[in-house]
VEXDREN-2710 file (C-alpha; in Angstrom, 1 decimal):
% VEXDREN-2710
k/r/px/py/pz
1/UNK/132.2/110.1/117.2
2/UNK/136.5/109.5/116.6
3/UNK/137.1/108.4/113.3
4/UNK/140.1/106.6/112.3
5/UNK/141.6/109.3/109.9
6/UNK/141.7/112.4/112.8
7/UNK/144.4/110.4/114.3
8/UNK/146.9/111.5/110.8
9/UNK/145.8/115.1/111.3
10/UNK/148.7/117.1/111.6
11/UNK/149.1/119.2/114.9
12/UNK/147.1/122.3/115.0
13/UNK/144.4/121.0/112.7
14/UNK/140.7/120.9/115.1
15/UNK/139.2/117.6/114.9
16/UNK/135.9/119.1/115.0
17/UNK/135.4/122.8/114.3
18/UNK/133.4/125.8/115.9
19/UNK/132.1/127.3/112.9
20/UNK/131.8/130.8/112.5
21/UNK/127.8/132.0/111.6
22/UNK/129.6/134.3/109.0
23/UNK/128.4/135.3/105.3
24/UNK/130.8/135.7/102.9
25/UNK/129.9/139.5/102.7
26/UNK/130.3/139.9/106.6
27/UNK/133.6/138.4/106.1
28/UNK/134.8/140.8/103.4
29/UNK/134.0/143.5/106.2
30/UNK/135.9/142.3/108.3
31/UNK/138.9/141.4/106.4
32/UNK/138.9/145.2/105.1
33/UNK/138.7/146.4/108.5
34/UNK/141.5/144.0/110.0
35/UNK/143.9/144.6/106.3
36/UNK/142.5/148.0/105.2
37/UNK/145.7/148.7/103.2
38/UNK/146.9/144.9/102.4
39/UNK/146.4/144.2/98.7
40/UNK/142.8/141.6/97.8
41/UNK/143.5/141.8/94.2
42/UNK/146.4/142.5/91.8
43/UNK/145.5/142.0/88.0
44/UNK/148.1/143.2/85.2
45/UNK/149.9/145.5/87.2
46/UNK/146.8/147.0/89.4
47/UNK/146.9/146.9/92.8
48/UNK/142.9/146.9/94.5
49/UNK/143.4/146.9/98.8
50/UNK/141.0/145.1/100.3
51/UNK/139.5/148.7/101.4
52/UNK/139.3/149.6/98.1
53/UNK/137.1/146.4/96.8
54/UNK/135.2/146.7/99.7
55/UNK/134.4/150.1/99.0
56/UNK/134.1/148.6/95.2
57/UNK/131.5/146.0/95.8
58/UNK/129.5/148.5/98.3
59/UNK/129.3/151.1/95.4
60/UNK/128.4/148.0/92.6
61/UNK/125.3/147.1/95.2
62/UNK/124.6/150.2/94.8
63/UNK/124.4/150.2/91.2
64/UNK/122.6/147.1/91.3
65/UNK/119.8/148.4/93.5
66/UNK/119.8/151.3/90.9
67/UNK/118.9/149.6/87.9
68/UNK/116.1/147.4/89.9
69/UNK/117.8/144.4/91.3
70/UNK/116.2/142.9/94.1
71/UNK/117.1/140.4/97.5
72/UNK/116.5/137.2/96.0
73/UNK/117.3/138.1/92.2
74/UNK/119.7/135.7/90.3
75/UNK/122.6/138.0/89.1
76/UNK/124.8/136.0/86.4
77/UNK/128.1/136.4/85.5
78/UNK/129.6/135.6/82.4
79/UNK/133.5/136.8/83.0
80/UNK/136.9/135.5/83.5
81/UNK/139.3/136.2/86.5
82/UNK/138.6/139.7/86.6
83/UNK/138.5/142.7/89.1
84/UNK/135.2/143.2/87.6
85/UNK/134.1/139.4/88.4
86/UNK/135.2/139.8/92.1
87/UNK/133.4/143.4/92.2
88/UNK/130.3/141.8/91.0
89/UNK/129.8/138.3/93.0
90/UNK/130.2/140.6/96.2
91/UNK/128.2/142.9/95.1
92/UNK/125.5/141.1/94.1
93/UNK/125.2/138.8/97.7
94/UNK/125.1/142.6/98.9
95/UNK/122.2/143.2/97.9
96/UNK/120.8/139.9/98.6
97/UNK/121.3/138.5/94.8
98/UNK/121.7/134.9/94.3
99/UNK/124.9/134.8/92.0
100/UNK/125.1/132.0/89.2
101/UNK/128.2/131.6/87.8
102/UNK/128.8/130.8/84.6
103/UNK/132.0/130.2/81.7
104/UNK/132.5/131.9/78.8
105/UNK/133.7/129.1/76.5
106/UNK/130.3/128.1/77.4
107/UNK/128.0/127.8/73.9
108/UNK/124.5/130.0/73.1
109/UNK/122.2/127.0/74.1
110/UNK/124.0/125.9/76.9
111/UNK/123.9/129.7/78.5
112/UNK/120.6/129.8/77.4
113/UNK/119.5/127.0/78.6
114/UNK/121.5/127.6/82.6
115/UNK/120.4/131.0/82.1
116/UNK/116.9/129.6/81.8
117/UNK/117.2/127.5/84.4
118/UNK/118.2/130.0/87.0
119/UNK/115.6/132.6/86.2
120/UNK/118.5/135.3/85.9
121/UNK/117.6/138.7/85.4
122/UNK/120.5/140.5/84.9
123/UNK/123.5/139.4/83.3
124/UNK/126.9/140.7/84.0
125/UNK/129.1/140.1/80.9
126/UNK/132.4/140.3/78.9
127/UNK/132.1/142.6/75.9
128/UNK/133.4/140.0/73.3
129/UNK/130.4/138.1/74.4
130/UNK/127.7/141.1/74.4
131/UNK/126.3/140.6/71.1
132/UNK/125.7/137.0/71.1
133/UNK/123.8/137.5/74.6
134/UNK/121.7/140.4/73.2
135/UNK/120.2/137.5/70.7
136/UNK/120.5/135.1/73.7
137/UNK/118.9/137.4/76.2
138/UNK/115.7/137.9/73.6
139/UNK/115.0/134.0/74.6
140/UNK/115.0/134.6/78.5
141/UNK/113.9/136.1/81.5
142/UNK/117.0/138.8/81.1
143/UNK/116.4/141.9/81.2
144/UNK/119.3/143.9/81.8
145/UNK/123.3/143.4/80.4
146/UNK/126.2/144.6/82.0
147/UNK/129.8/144.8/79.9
148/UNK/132.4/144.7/80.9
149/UNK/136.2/145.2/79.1
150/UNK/139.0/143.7/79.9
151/UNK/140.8/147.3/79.7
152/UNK/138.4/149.0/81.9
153/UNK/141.2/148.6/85.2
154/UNK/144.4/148.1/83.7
155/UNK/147.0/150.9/84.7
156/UNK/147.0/154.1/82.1
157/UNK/150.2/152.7/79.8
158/UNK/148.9/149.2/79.9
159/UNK/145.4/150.2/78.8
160/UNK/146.8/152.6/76.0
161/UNK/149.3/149.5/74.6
162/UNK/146.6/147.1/75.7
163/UNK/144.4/149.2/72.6
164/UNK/146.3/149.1/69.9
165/UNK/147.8/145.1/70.3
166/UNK/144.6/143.7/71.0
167/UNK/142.3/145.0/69.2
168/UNK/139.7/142.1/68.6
169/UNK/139.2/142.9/72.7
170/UNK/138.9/146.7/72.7
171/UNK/135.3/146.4/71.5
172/UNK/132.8/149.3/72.6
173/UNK/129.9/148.6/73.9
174/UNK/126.6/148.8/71.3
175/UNK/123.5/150.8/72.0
176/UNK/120.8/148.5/73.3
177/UNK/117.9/148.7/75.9
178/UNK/118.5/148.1/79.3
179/UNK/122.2/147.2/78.1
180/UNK/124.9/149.6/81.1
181/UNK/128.9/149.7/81.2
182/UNK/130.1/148.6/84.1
183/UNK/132.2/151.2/85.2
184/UNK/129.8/154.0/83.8
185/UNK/126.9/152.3/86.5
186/UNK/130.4/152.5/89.2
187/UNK/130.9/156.0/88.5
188/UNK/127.2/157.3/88.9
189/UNK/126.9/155.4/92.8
190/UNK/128.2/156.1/95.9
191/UNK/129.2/153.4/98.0
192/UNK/126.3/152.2/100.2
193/UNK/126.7/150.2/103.6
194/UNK/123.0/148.8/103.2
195/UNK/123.2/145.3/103.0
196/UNK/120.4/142.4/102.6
197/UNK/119.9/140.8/105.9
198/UNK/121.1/136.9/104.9
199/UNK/121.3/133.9/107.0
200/UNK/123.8/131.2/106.6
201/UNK/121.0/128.6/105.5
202/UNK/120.4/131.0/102.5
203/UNK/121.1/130.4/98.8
204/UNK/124.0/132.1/97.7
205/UNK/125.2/130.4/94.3
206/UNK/124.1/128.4/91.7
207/UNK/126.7/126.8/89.7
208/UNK/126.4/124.5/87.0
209/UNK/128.5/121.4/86.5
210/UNK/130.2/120.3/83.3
211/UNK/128.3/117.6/80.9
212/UNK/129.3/116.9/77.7
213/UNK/125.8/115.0/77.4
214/UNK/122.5/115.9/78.5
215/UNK/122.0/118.6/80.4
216/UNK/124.1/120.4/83.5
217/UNK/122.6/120.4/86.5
218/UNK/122.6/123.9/88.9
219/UNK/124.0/123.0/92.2
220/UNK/122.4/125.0/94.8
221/UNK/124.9/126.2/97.7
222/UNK/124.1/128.5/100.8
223/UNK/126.1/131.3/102.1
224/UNK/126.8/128.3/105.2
225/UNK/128.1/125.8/102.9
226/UNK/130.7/128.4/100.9
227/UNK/131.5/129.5/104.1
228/UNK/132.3/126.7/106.4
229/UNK/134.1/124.8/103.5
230/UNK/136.7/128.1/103.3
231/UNK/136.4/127.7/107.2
232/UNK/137.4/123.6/107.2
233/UNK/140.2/124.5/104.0
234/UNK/141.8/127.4/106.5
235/UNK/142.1/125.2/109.7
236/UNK/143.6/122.7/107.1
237/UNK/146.6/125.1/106.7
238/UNK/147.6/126.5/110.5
239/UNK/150.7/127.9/109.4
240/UNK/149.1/130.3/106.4
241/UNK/149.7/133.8/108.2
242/UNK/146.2/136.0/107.8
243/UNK/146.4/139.3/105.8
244/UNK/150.4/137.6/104.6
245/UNK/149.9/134.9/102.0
246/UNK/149.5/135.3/98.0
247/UNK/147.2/133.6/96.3
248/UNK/147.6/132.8/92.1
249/UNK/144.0/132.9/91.1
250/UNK/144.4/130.6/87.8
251/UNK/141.5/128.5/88.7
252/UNK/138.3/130.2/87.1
253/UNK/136.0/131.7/89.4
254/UNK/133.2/130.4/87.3
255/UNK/134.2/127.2/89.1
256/UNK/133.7/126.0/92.8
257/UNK/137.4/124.9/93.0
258/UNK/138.6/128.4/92.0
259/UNK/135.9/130.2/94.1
260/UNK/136.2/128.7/97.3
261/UNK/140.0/127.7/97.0
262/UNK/141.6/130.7/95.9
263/UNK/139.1/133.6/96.0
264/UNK/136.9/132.8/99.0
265/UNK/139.8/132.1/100.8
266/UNK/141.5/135.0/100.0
267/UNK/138.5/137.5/100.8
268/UNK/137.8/135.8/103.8
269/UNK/141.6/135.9/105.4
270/UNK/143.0/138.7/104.0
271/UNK/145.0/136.4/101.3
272/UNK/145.9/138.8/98.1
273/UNK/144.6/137.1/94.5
274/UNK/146.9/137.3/91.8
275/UNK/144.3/137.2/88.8
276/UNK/145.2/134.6/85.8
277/UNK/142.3/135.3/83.3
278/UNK/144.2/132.6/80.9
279/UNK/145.5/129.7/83.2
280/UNK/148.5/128.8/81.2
281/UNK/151.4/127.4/82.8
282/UNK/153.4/130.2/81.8
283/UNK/151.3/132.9/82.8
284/UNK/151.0/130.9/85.9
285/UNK/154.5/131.0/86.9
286/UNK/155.1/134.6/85.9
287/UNK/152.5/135.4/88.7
288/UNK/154.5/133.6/91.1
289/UNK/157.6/135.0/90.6
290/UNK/156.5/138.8/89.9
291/UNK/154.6/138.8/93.3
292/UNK/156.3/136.0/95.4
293/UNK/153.1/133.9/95.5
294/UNK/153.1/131.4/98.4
295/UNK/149.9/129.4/97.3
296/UNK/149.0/127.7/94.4
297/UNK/145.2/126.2/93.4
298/UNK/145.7/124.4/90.1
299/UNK/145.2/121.7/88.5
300/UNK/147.0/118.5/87.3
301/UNK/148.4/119.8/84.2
302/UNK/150.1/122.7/85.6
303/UNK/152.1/121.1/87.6
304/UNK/152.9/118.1/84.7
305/UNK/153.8/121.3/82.7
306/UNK/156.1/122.6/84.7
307/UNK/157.8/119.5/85.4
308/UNK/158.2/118.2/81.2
309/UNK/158.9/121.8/79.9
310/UNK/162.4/122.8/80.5
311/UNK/162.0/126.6/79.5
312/UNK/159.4/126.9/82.6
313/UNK/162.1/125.6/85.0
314/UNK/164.0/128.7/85.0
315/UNK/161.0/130.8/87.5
316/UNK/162.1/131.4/90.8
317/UNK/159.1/129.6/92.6
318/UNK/161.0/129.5/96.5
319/UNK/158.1/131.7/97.7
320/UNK/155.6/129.1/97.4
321/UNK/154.6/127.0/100.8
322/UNK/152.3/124.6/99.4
323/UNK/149.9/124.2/96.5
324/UNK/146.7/122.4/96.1
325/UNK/145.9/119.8/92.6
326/UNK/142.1/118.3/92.8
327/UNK/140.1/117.6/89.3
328/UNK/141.8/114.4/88.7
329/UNK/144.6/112.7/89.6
330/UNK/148.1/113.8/89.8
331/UNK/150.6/110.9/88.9
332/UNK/153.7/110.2/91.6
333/UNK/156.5/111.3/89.4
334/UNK/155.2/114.2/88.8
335/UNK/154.7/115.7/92.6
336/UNK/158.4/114.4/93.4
337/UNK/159.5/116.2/90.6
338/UNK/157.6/119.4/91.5
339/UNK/158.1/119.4/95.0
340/UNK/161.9/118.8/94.3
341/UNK/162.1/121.8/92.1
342/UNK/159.9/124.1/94.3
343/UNK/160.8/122.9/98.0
344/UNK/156.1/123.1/98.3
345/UNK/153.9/120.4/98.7
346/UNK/151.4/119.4/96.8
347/UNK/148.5/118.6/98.6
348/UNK/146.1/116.8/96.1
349/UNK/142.8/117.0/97.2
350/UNK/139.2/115.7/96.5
351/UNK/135.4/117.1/96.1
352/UNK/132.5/118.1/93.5
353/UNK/130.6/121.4/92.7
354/UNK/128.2/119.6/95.6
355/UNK/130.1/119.9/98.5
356/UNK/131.4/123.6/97.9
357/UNK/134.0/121.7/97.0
358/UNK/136.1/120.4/99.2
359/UNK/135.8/116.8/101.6
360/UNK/139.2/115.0/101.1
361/UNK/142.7/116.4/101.1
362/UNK/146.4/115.0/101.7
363/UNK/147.6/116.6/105.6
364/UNK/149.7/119.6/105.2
365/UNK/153.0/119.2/106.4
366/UNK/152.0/115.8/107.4
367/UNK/151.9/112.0/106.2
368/UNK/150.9/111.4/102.6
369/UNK/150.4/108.3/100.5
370/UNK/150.8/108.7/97.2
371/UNK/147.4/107.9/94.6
372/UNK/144.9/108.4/97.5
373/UNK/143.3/111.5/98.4
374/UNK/144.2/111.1/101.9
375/UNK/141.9/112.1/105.0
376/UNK/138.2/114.1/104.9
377/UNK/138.7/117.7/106.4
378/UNK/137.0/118.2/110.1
379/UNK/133.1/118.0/110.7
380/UNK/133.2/116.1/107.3
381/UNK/132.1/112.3/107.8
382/UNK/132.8/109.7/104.7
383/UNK/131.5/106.2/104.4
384/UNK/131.7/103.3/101.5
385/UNK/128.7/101.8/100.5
386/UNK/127.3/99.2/97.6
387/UNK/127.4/100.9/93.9
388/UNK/124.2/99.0/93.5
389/UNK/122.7/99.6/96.9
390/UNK/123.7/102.8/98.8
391/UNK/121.9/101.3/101.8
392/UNK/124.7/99.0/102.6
393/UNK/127.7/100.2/103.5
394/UNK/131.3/98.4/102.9
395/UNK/133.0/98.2/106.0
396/UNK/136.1/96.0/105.0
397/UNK/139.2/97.7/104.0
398/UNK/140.1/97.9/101.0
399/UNK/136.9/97.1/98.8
400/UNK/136.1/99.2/96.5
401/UNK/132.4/101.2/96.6
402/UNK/130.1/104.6/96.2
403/UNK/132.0/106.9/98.5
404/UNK/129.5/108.8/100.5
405/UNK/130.1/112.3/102.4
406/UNK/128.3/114.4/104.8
407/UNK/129.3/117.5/106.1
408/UNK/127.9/121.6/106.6
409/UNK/130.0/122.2/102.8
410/UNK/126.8/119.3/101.4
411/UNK/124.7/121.4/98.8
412/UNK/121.3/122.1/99.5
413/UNK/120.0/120.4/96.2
414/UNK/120.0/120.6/92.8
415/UNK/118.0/123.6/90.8
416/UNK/114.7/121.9/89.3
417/UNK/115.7/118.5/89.8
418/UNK/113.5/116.9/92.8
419/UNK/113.8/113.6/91.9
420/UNK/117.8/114.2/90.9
421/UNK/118.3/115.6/94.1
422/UNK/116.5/113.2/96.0
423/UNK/118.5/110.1/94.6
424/UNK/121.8/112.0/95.6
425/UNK/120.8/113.6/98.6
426/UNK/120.2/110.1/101.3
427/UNK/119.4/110.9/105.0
428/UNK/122.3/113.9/104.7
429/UNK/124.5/111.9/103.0
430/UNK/125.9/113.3/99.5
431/UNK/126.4/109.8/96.9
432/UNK/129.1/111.4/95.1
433/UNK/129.4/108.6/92.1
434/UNK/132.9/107.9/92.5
435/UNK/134.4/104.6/93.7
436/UNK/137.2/104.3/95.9
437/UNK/138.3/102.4/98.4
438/UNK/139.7/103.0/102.5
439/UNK/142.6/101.3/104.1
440/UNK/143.2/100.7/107.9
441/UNK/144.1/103.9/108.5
442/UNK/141.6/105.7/106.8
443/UNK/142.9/107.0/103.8
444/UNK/141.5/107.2/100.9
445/UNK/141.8/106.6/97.2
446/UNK/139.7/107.4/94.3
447/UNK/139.3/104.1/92.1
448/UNK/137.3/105.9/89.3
449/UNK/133.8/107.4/88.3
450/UNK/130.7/104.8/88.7
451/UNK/130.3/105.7/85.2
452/UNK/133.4/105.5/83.7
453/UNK/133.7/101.9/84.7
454/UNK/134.9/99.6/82.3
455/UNK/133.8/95.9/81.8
456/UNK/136.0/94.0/79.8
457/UNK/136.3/90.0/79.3
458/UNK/133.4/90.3/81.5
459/UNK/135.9/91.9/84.5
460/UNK/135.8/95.0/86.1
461/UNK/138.0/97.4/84.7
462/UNK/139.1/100.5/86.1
463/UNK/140.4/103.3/84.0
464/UNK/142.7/105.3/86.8
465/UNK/144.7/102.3/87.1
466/UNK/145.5/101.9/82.8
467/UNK/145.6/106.0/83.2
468/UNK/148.9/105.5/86.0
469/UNK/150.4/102.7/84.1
470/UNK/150.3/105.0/80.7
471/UNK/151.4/108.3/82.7
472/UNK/154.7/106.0/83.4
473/UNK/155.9/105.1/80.0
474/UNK/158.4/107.7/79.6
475/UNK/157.3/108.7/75.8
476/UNK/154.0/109.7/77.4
477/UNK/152.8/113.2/78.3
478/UNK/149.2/112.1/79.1
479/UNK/146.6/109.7/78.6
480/UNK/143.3/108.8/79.4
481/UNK/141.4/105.5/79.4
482/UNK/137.8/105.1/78.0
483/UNK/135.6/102.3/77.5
484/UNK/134.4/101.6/73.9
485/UNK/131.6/99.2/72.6
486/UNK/133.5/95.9/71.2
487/UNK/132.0/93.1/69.5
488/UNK/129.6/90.8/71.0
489/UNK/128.1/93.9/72.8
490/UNK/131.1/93.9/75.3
491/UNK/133.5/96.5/76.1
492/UNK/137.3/97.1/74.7
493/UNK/140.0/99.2/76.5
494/UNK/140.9/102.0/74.3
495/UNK/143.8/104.5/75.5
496/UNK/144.0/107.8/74.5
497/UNK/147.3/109.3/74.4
498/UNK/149.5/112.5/74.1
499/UNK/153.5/112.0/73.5
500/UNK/156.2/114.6/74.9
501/UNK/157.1/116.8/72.4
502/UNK/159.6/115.4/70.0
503/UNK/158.7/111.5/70.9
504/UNK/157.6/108.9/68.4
505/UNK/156.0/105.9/69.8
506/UNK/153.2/103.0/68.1
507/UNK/150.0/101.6/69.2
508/UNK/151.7/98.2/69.5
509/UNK/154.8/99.7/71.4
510/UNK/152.0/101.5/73.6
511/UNK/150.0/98.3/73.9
512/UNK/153.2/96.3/75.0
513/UNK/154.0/98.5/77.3
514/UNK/150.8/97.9/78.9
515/UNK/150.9/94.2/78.4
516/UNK/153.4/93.9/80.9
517/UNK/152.2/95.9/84.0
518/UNK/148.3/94.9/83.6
519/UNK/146.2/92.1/84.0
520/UNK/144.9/90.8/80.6
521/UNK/141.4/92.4/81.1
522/UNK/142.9/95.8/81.8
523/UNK/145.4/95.8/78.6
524/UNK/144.5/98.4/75.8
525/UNK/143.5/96.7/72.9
526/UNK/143.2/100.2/71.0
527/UNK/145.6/102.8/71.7
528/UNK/145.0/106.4/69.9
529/UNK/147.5/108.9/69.5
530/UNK/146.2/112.1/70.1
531/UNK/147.6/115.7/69.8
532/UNK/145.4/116.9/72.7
533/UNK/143.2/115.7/74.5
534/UNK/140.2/117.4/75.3
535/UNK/139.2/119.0/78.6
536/UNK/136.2/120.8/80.7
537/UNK/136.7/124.7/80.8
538/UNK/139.1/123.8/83.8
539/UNK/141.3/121.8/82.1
540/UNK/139.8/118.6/83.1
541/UNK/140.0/115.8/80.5
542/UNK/136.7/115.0/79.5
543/UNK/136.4/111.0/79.2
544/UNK/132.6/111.1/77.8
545/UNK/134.1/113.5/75.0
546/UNK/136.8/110.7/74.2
547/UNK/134.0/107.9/73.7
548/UNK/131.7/110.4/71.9
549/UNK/134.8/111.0/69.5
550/UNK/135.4/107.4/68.7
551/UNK/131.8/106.4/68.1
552/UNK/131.6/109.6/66.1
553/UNK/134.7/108.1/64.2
554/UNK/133.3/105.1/63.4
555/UNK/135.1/103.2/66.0
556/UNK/138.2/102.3/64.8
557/UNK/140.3/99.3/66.5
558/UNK/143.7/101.3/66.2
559/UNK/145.6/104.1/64.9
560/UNK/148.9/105.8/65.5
561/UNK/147.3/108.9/63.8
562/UNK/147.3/112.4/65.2
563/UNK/144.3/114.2/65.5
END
């Protein structure tokens, strides 16, 4: 069935798609034997070809078979952007592992608790983080570590200089049972071609998504729904040249955006990664310019970064072709600015750790309109429906409800969670908690979360909308709207804010400000001056954080004070 959206697809782009019945491991094969000598990773001046990692993750199966790791097996890793990360998720789907993913700023009980969870076996680990997990391990179903050091494939001048500056991360490895060194278990296999037979309806990953309350749930996703996403994203970009493009890995791999956007697609169409272990801005554009990157995955406040910091301007960035924001949304000024500097679009796009991640995305070279998230990719259907009611779906442009996907990139369910699963999960349709709204054309726009909506002088508030009219006051570097309790057991609009270096600014000039541009219910009446604000492990800002601060405050009414 046509849907109204195909009709903006830009030329080259498939309505529907012939999927390829393709594991990821089949495709890094492939992509070895099409671009033996083209380069899959390049981290700190090391160059791996995709002949090389292939060879890599054939000998770390191996080494994995070797030390009693089973098809079937959860294999976790605990690293950041890495050769060694990338060695060991391929390895481990190899063998016939189920990888879970995990992130190192992550604390004790919530890896013990995902690690739990999971029923991991083996752990594969940054050194820095070895001893904590050795107490960790002794309160799971672990049984064997794996460390890994930053040093261990940095070139021989790097490595030496790498010693003596950074000491703190030159740690050796302790003794302790069933506790191997990475390369140590690389250098005592040979590279073996056996690999587990897997289908494309088969689990592949587990990752967890972020929670600053409660507990994160592990998303279940087969080696179909990480492969036909990377499938739907490539068709997405028609003139991205196979076994040519540079990728800037500075999304963590730990997350689905950073998987499946920069290293899935990479492995699977010959794309080299540049590896970003620390996604700072700078680091970010010093990859760019050192290897002529020509695709960026980032998010939001890399690109508002580059665009407010005057010392960043001076990178050559021409290389790029486009780049890719998703994890919240990505105010106007801020792509005009970019794209003007960089001569790349932006494409801002939208999806969750359940759909692998990727449903929504602005056309490529096409039509955009600014503050939506545009059209769903082919194969991936999208409906509006009742918050209240799922069962009733909004067909009038416009009005605002439960956006609902469906598509081959839909998890298969959550880890443990029946009942979780079965309220998300409706007749193949994914209810993805976020409100938004369609227009005639078809597309679409992300109003907010379901629960991050605000009531206030008993009206619906939305915080994305405060969020854009903050972003604009020209003394503001970000901001974020939250919901607090007010008296009478109603709600008060609070907005949290960051000022560009060197500004000063009030809570009434901020509040005035916002007087102006909003209707009454959606004005600030507390506005909190903040000198960060905080964020996921991916740099997403973390709005339950915000109203778990202010309760944990005391819940004051309003303060111009850094904190």
């Amino acid at each position: 069935m046509e849907r109204i959206w195909q009709k903006h697809y830009c030329p080259g782009v498939p309505r529907s798609m012939r999927f390829e019945e393709i594991t990821l491991t089949q495709a890094l094969a492939r992509t070895a034997s099409r671009f033996p000598e083209t380069h899959a990773l390049m981290f700190q001046g090391t160059e791996i070809s995709f002949r090389e990692l292939d060879d890599m993750t054939a000998t770390f199966a191996a080494a994995l078979r070797s030390v009693g790791v089973k098809p079937g097996d959860r294999v976790s890793i605990l690293l950041p952007n890495l050769i060694q990360t990338v060695v060991a998720i391929y390895g481990a789907l190899r063998v016939g592992a189920v990888v879970v993913m995990h992130s190192p700023r992550n604390d004790d009980m919530t890896l013990e608790y995902q690690l739990n969870d999971a029923g991991s076996q083996t752990l594969v680990c940054l050194d820095v983080l070895v001893p904590r997990m050795m107490v960790v391990r002794s309160r799971t179903a672990v049984k064997r570590l794996i460390s890994c050091h930053i040093r261990d494939y940095l070139p021989f001048l790097t490595k030496k200089l790498f010693a003596l500056v950074k000491k703190e991360l030159h740690l050796d490895t302790p003794p302790g049972e069933n506790l191997f060194e990475f390369t140590d278990l690389m250098a005592k296999n040979q590279p073996s071609r056996q690999t587990a037979p897997a289908t494309m309806e088969d689990l592949a990953f587990i990752l967890y998504t972020s929670a600053t309350t409660g507990k994160s749930k592990g998303v279940q996703l087969s080696h179909g729904n990480m492969s036909k996403n990377v499938q739907q994203l490539h068709s997405w970009f028609p003139n991205f040249d196979d076994g040519r493009e540079i990728v800037v890995a500075c999304l963590p791999f730990f997350h689905v955006f950073g998987l499946t956007c920069a290293l899935n697609i990479g492995i699977c169409n010959g794309y080299g990664n540049v590896l970003v272990p620390l996604p700072e801005p700078k680091s970010i554009l010093e990859a760019i310019q050192s290897y002529k990157a020509t695709f960026v995955p980032a998010l939001p406040n890399f690109y508002t970064g580059v665009v407010h910091d005057p010392q960043l301007k001076k990178f050559n960035l021409k290389s790029l072709k486009g780049c890719f924001s998703g994890g919240a949304a990505l105010p106007h000024k801020t792509i005009q600015a970019f794209e003007s500097l960089t001569g790349a679009q932006i494409c801002e796009g939208y999806g969750l750790t359940e759909s692998s991640p990727v449903t929504h995305i602005n056309p490529f070279g096409g039509k955009t309109k600014p503050g939506t998230i545009d059209l769903p990719l082919p194969d991936t259907d999208a409906k509006i429906v009742e918050v209240d009611d799922p069962s009733i779906e909004i067909t009038d442009p416009g009005t605002p409800g439960e956006l609902c996907v469906r598509g081959p990139q839909v998890m298969m369910g959550y880890v443990n969670l029946p009942q979780k699963t079965e309220d998300t999960l409706k007749d193949g349709w994914l209810l993805t908690g976020d409100i938004v709204t369609v227009d005639e054309s078809g597309y679409f726009t992300v109003v907010d979360r379901k629960s991050d909506l605000i009531v206030s002088m008993g009206k619906k508030v939305y915080p994305r909308n405060v969020d854009e009219v903050l972003f604009a006051h020209p003394k503001v570097l970000e901001a974020c709207a939250i919901g607090v309790p007010a008296k009478g057991g109603l709600q008060a609009v609070k907005a949290c804010v960051v000022l560009r270096k060197g500004e000063v600014a009030t809570a009434e000039e901020i509040i005035s400000y916002c007087r102006s541009r909003l209707q009454a219910h959606e004005v600030p009446t507390i506005v909190e001056l903040m000198a960060m604000l905080p964020r996921n492990p991916v740099g997403k800002i973390l709005r339950k954080e915000l109203k778990r601060m202010h309760l944990v405050r005391g819940g004051s009414t309003a303060t111009t004070k850094l904190v």
